[in-house]
C-alpha positions, -999 to 999 in steps of 0.1 A, spaced: 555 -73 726 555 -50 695 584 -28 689 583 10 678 581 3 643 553 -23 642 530 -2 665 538 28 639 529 7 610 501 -3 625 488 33 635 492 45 596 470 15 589 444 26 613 443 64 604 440 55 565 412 32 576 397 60 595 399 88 562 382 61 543 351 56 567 349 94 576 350 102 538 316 72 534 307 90 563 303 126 544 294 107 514 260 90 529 250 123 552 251 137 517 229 117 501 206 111 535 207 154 531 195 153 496 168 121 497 152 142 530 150 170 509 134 151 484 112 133 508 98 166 521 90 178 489 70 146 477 53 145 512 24 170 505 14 155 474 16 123 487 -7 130 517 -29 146 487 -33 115 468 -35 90 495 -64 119 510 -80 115 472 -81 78 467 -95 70 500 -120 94 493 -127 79 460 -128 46 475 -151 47 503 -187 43 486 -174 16 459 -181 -18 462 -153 -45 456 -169 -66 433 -172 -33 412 -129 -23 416 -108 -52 404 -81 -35 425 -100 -42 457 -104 -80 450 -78 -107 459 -72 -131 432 -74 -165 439 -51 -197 433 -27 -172 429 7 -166 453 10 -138 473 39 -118 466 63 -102 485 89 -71 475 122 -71 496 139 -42 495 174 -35 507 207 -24 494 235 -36 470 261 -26 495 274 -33 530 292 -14 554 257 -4 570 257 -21 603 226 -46 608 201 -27 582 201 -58 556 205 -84 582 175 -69 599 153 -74 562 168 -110 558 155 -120 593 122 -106 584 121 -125 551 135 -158 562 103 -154 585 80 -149 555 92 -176 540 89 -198 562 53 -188 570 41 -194 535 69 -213 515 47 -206 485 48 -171 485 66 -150 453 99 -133 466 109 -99 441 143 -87 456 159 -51 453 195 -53 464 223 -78 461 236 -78 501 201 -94 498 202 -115 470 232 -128 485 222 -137 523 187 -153 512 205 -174 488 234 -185 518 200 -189 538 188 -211 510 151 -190 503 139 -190 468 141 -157 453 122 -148 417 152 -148 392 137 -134 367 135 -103 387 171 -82 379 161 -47 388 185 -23 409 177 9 430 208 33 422 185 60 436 153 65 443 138 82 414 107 87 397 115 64 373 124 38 398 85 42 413 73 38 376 89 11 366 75 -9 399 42 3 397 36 -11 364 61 -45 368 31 -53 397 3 -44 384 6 -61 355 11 -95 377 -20 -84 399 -43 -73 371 -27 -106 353 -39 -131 386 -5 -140 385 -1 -126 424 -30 -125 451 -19 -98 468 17 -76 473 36 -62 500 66 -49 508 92 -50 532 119 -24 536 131 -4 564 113 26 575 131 60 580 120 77 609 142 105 613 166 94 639 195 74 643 173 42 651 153 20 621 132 -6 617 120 -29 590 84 -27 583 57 -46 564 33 -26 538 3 -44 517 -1 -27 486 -29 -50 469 -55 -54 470 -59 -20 482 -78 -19 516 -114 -9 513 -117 18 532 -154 27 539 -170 62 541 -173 66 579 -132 59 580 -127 86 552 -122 119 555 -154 141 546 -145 168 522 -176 169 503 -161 161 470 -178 157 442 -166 129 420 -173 138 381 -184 116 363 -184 90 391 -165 83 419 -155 46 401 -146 65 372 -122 88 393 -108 54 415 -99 40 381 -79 67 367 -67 78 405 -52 41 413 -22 41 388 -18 75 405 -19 65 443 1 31 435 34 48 419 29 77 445 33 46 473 60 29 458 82 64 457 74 74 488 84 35 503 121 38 481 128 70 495 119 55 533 141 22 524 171 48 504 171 74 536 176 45 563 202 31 539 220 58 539 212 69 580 224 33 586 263 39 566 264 71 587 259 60 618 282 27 608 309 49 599 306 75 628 309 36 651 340 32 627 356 63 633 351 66 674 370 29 672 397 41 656 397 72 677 398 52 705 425 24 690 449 54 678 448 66 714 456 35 729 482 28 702 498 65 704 505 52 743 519 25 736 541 40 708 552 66 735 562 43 762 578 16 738 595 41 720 609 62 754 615 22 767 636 19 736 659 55 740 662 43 776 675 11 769 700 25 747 711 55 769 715 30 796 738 3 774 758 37 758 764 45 797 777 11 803 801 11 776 819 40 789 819 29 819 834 -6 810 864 20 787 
């Protein structure tokens, strides 16, 4: 059994664990405060160019939008998008589930990864990743959405992929998130009877407008899916850490017991031998 100063030692350990994990705690509902924030912002133009583009979209022909055509003897391609730290409960373990799954699928497919917690468990798992592909998501900026938008177009427009999609982990608001699958190319013809009727008109054309909307609509996709995948990042760390800290609430309690009773077992013992001492004199 553990005496008084053990148990002690072992209760500062616990309680400087605890400051850590509540302080990642504030730290994450921070930045899970400021990505919302940002995420309702972008929202309404988002909704406005997705509205747009399917608009432009539903009386063109693929044969006349290459973005609307799949290449072929080309790879599909897959983005995997997750985080380049832990200490976020299952959220990349979830992503590397879904992406051993691809791969085994279709063993020929292109892997682009975002985030070396998966980097790391793909290459334990012993899935082939693109190496050339070193790009890390410190936040989820417009630059960030940029920079994706044209590193895969180029290899569409190029034939160098068939097609695109990513996987990340949606944000939904609560505590609870899920990974999720988006195609981004070939973007998904989407006829006039599925569009919404605005009565736009397109000047010059509405293939003229697609063209110069596309670069548009594809950046506005890929910052809207970094600030789903950066907000159930960050919801994930919170709720790990609140898991962390009701532990250690609950092991402090337990230990601040036992301290109590070993330590009032110890001043008994020694009243009791003091008593006997005297008693022997």
């Amino acid at each position: 059994m553990p005496g008084v100063k053990e148990i002690k030692n072992r209760i500062k350990s616990i309680a400087d664990t605890q400051k850590i994990t509540n302080a990642m705690y504030l730290v994450a509902s921070a930045k899970l405060t400021s990505a919302k924030a940002d995420f309702a912002t972008f929202s309404p133009y988002s909704d406005e160019v997705h509205r747009l583009i399917r608009e432009a979209l539903s009386d063109i022909d693929s044969e006349d939008c290459i973005y609307l055509q799949k290449p072929e003897d080309a790879p599909d391609a897959y983005l995997i998008i997750g985080s380049d730290k832990g200490l976020a409960g299952d959220y990349n373990k979830q992503i590397i589930r879904e992406t051993e799954k691809i791969y085994k699928e279709n063993p020929q497919a292109e892997l682009f990864v975002i985030g070396e917690r998966i980097k790391s468990g793909l290459k334990k798992a012993g899935v082939d990743i693109r190496a050339d592909f070193d790009f890390s998501l410190k936040k989820p900026d417009d630059g960030s959405a940029e920079f994706l938008k044209n590193y895969f177009d180029t290899l569409f427009i190029e034939g160098k992929i068939s097609s695109l999609a990513v996987i990340y982990s949606g944000f939904g608001g609560g505590q609870a998130y899920k990974v999720s699958r988006k195609q981004i190319l070939p973007i998904k013809l989407i006829r006039e009877s599925e569009a919404s009727n605005t009565g736009c008109e397109f000047l010059p054309d509405r293939q003229s407008i697609a063209g110069t909307l596309i670069p548009i609509y594809l950046k506005a996709v890929f910052r809207g899916i970094i600030l789903h995948s950066f907000c159930s990042e960050q919801n994930a760390r919170m709720l790990a850490m609140k898991n962390a800290n009701d532990n250690a609430k609950d092991l402090l309690n337990s230990l601040t017991l036992e301290y109590n009773h070993t330590r009032q077992n110890a001043i008994t013992r020694e009243i009791t031998e003091i008593s006997g001492e005297r008693k022997q004199s």
